[in-house]
C-alpha positions in Angstrom: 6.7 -23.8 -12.1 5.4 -24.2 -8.6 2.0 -23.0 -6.2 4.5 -20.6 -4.9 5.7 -19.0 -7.6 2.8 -19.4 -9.7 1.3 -17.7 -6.5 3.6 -15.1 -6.9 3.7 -14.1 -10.4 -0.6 -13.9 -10.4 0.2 -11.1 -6.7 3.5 -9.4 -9.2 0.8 -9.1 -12.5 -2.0 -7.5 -9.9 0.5 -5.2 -8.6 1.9 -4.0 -11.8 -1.3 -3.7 -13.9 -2.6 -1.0 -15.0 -3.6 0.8 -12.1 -0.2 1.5 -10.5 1.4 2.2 -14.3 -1.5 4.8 -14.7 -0.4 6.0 -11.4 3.0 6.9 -12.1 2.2 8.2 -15.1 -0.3 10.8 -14.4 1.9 11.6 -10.7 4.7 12.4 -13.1 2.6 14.5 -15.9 1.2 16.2 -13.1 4.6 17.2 -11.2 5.7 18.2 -14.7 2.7 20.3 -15.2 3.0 22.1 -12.0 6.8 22.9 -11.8 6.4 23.5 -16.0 9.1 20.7 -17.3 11.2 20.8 -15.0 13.2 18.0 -16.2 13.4 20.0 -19.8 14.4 23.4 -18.5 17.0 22.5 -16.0 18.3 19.2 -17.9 21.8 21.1 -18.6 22.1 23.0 -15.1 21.4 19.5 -13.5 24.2 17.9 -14.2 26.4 20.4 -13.9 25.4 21.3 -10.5 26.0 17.3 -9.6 29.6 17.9 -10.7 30.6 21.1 -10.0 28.5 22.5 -6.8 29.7 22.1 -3.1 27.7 23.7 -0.1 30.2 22.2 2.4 28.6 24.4 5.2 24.8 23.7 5.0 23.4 20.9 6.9 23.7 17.0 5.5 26.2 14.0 6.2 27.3 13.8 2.5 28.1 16.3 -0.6 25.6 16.6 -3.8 28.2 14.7 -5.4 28.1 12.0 -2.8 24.1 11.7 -2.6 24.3 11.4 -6.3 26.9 8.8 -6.7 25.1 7.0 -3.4 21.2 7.3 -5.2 23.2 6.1 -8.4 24.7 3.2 -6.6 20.8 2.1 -5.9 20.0 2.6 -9.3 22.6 1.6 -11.9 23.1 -1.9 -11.1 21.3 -5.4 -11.8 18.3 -3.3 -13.1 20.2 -1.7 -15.7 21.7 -4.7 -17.0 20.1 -7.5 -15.9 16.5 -6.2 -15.7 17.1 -4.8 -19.1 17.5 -8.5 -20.8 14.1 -9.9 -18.7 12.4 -6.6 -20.3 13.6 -7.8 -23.5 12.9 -11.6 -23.2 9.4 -11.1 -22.4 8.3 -8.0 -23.5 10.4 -8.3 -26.7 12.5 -4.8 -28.1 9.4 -2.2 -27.5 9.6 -2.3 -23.8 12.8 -0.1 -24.9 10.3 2.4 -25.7 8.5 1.9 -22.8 11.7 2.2 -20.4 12.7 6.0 -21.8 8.8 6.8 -21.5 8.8 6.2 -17.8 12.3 7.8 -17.6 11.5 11.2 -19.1 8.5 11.3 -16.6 10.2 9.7 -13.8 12.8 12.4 -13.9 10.1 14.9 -12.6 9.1 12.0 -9.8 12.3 11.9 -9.0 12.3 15.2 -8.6 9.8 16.0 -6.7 10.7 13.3 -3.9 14.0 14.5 -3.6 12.6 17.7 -2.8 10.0 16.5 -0.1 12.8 14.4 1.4 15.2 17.8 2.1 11.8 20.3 3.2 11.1 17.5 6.1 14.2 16.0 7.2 15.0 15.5 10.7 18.3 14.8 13.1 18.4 11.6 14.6 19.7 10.9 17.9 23.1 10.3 16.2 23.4 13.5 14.5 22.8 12.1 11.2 19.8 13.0 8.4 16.8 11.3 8.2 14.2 11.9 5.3 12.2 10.1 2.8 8.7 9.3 2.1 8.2 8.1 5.7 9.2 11.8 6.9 7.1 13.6 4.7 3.6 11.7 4.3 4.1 11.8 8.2 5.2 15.8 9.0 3.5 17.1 5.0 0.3 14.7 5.0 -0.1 14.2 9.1 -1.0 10.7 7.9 2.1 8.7 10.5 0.0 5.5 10.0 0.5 5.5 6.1 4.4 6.4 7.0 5.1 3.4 8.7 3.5 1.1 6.0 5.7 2.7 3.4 9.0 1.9 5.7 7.7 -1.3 6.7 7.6 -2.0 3.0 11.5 -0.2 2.4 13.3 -2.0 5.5 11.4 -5.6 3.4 12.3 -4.5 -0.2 16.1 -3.7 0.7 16.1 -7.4 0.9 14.8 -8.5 -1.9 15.4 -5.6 -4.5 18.7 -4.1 -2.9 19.9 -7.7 -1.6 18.7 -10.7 -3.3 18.4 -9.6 -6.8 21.9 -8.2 -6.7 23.3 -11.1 -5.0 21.8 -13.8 -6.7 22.8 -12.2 -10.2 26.2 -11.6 -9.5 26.9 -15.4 -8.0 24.9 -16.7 -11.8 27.4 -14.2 -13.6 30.5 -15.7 -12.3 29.3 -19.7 -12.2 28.2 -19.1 -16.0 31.6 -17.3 -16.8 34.4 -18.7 -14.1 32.1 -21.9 -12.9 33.0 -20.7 -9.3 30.0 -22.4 -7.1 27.6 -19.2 -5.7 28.1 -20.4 -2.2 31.8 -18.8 -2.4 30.7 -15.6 -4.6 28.1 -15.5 -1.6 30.6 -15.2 0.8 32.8 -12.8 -0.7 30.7 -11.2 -0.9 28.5 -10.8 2.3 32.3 -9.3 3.7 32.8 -6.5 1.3 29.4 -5.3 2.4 29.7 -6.1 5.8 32.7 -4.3 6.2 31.4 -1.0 4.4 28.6 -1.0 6.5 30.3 -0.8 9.5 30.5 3.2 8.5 27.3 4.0 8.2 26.5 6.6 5.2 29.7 8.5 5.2 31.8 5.6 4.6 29.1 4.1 1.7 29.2 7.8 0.3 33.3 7.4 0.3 33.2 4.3 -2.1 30.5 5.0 -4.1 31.8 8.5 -5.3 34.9 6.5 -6.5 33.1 3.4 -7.6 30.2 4.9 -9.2 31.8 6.8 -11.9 34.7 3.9 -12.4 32.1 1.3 -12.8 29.5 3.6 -15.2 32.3 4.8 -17.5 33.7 1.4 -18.2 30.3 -0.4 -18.9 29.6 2.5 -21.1 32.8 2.7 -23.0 32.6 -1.3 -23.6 28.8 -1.1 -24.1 29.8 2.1 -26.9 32.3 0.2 -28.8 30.1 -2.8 -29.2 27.6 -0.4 -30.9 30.0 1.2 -33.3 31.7 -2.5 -34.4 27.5 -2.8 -35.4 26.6 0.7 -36.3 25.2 -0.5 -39.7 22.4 -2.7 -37.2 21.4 0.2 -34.8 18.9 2.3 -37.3 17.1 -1.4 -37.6 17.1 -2.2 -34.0 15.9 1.5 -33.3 13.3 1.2 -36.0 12.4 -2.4 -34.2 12.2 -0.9 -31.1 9.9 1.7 -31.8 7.7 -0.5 -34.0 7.6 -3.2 -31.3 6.4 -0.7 -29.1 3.0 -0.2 -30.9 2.1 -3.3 -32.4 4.2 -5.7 -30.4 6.7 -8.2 -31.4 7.0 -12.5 -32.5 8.7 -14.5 -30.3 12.1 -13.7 -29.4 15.1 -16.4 -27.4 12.6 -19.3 -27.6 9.9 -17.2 -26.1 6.0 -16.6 -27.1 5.1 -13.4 -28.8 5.2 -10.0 -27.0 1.9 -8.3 -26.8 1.4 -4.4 -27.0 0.5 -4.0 -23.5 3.3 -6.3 -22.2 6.2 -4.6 -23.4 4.3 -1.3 -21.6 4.3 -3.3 -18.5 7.9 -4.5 -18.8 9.4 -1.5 -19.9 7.7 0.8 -17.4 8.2 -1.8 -14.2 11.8 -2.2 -15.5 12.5 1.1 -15.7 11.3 2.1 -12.2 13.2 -0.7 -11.2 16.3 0.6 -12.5 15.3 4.2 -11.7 13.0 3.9 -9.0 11.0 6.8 -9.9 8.2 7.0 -7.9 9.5 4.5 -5.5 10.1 6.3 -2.8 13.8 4.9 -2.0 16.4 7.0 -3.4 15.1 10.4 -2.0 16.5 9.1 1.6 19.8 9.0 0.3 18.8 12.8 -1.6 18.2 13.8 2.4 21.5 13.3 3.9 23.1 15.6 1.3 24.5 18.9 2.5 22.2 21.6 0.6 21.0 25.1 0.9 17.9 24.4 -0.3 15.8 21.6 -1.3 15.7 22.3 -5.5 19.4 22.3 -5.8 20.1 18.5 -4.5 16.6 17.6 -6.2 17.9 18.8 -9.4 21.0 16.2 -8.8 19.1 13.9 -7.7 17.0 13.9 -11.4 20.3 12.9 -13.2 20.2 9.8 -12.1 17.1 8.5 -14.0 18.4 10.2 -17.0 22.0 8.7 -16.5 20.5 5.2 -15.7 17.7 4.6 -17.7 18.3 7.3 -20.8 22.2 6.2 -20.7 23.4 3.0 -18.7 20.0 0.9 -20.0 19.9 2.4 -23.6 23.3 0.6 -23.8 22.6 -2.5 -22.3 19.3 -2.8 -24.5 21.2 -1.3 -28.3 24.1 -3.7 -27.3 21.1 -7.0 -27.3 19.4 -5.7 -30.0 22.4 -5.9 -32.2 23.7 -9.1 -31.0 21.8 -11.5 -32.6 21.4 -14.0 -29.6 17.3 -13.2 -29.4 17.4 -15.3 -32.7 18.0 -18.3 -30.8 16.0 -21.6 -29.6 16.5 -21.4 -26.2 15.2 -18.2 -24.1 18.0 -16.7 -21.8 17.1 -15.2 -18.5 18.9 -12.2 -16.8 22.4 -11.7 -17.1 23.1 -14.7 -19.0 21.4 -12.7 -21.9 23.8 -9.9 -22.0 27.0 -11.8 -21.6 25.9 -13.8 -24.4 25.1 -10.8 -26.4 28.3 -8.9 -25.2 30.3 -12.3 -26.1 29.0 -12.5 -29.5 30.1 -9.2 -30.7 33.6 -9.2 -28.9 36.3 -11.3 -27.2 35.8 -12.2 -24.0 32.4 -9.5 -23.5 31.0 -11.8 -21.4 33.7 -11.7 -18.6 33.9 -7.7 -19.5 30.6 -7.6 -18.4 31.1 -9.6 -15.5 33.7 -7.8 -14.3 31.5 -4.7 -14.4 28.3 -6.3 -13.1 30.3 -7.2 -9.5 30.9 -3.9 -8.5 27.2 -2.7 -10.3 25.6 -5.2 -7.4 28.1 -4.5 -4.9 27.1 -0.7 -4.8 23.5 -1.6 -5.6 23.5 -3.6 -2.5 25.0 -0.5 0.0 23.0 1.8 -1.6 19.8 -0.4 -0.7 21.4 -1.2 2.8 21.1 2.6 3.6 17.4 2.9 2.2 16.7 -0.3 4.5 18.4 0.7 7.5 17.0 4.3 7.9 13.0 2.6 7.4 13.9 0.3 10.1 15.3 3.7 12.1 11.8 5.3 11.6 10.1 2.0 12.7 12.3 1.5 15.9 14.5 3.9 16.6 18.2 4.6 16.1 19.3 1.7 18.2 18.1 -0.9 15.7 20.0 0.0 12.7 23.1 -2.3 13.6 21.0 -5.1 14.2 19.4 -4.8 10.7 23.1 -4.3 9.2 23.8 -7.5 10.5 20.3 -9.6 9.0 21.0 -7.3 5.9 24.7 -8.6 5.4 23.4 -12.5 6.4 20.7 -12.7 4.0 23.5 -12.2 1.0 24.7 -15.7 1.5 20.7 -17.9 0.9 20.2 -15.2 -1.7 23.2 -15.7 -4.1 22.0 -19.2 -4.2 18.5 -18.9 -5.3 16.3 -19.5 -8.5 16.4 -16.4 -10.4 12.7 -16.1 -11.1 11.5 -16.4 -7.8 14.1 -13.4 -6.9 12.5 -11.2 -9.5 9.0 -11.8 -9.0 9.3 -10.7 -5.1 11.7 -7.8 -5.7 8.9 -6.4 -8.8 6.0 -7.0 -6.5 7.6 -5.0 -3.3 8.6 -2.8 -5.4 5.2 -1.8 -6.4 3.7 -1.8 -3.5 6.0 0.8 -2.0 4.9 2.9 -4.6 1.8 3.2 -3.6 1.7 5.5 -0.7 5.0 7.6 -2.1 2.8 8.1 -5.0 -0.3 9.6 -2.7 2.1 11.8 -0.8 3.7 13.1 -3.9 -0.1 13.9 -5.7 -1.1 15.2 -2.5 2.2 17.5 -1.7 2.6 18.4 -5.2 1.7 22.1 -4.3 5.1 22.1 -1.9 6.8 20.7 -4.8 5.8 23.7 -6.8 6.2 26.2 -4.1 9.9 25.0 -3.9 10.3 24.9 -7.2 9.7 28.7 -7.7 11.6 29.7 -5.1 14.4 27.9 -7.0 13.5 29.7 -10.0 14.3 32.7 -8.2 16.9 31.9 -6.9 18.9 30.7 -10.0 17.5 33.8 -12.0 19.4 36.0 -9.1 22.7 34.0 -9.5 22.3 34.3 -13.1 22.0 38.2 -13.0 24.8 38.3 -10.7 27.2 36.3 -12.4 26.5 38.6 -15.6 26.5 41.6 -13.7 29.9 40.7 -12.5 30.9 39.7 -16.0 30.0 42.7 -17.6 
């Protein structure tokens, strides 16, 4: 390892210590608290508003269906896969645990950004949305100073966590499986996302509503087969995992032995990574959607932790566990990890999982691009969003062709630092949050008595 990226691993472990995992914790218990389990009571009515509603009139760039699909392309991607086997490697089978924890809290985050983002949108110059963390820590909080840190840290993260990571796991994917040299895979790829871009939001919303839900249902109907050819193994691995979770685990892929507090950290930084609950990132996408008022689209925006991290990740990490492949000598990083474990169960997994983890990364990437390109709006103005399409769409090609770890480490630590000041707002503007959320109760309770009344 070298001064850099021993450098950077000692800044990623300060970061992610205990401090900022407290933080999210107690920002989510507290939301929870003050809009009384939200993520419990309207769990059902969620999801079926992100399939079924349409407010066509109300003010946004995209549907709730679109916004979902478009948060979802941010989320369900390298982290769910990838991110999932480095959990695993170093914090051995408990960081599992860890991962649901900080989704079944981070669905209340999640939650309660969306619905900041919608309260204090604005119209650009364009005609388009504009909201996120930057919007309302500046117009809730008055604080426009703490604002542009948190976009100065989105516009720089979309590189690394939307860009490089995505990139740079995709190009290892196909050289492991199809030996094709990542300068190519690089390439490709950099013109698939330059072209989408060219669109703006309404074209990224247009192929993520149709590549979303095709790329999601066939990782989880391979990932679900897998698990029933070893269904005997699961109520081991599940016992393992939760076992692992409290008193830690031996060494696993040629590793050193997990500690208690490390599969916390791994499981809780990986599954903000794959959600990015409390990140502050995917309520920008939650404010372009067309909504009549902020609870609805926050509700949708709330599936999305439990569909990555409760669904998509479960998978990827039952799928590992019943493998085998931690048995061996020689530790596997990333995606290498759960191709191996996908190839050992079934013919050809590994090139099943490829093919899935191409578009996973290619979504993850425009999903990111959008995050990135409205902090760099808020920065500079309108006028600066097709220069950073164009660094965003060069920087594919250097990053499909660097070392893995180094990737990582950067993408974890930016991504805990823009947690930082979403987290303030969110504590601070948690009575909005609940303010909102009543109204919402109301308003539901209403449509209820209608609909019966109407029924009757």
């Amino acid at each position: 390892m070298t001064s850099i990226e021993r450098a950077i691993d000692l800044l990623n472990n300060l970061v992610w210590g205990p401090p900022l995992l407290l933080s999210l914790l107690l920002v989510g218990l507290y939301i929870t608290m003050r809009t009384r389990g939200i993520q419990f009571r309207y769990l059902y009515y969620a999801h079926k508003l992100a399939f079924t509603r349409h407010d066509d009139k109300a003010q946004g760039d995209i549907t709730h269906f679109q916004a979902l699909t478009t948060t979802l392309a941010g989320t369900i991607g390298i982290g769910s896969i990838t991110g999932v086997a480095t959990a695993i490697t170093l914090g051995g089978l408990g960081a599992i645990f860890w991962m649901w924890a900080s989704a079944l809290i981070g669905m209340a985050t999640k939650y309660g950004e969306a619905i900041l983002a919608i309260k204090y949108r604005v119209i650009d110059e364009k005609g388009e949305m504009c909201g996120g963390p930057m919007y309302y820590i500046e117009k809730g909080m008055k604080k426009r100073w703490l604002g542009i840190l948190f976009a100065l840290l989105g516009s720089i993260t979309a590189l690394g966590t939307g860009n490089a990571v995505q990139s740079n796991s995709v190009a290892l994917a196909i050289s492991s499986i199809f030996h094709i040299d990542p300068l190519w895979s690089g390439i490709i790829l950099m013109i698939l996302i330059g072209i989408t871009l060219v669109g703006g939001i309404k074209s990224i919303g247009r192929v993520t509503e149709f590549l979303v839900p095709a790329m999601a249902i066939f990782y989880i109907v391979v990932g679900l087969i897998i698990i029933f050819l070893r269904i005997k193994m699961v109520p081991q691995a599940l016992a393992l995992i939760f076992h692992s979770a409290f008193s830690g685990q031996a060494a696993v892929g040629g590793g050193v032995g997990a500690s208690v507090m490390m599969a916390i950290q791994l499981g809780v930084s990986r599954g903000i990574f794959s959600s990015e609950a409390g990140l502050g990132s995917s309520p920008i996408a939650a404010a372009a959607a067309k909504t009549d008022v902020p609870g609805r689209q926050a509700l949708i925006s709330m599936c999305s932790v439990f569909i990555t991290t409760g669904v998509v990740c479960t998978i990827t990490g039952l799928v590992i566990a019943v493998s085998g492949v931690l048995g061996g000598t020689h530790a596997l990083d990333g995606s290498v990890l759960t191709l191996r474990a996908f190839d050992a169960i079934i013919p050809y997994g590994g090139i099943l999982v490829t093919i899935a983890l191409i578009p996973f990364a290619y979504s993850t990437i425009l999903g990111w691009a959008y995050y990135g390109e409205k902090c760099s709006e808020y920065l500079f103005g309108y006028r600066i969003t097709k220069y950073y399409r164009i660094i965003f769409t060069l920087f594919i090609l250097p990053s499909a062709m660097l070392g893995i770890r180094l990737i990582w480490s950067c993408a974890n630590m930016m991504n805990g630092l823009m947690a930082f000041p979403n987290l303030i707002a969110l504590f601070i503007l948690t009575h909005v949050i609940a303010k909102e959320t009543h109204f919402l109760d109301a308003l539901i309770k209403t449509e209820k008595m209608k609909h019966e009344s109407t029924h009757s």
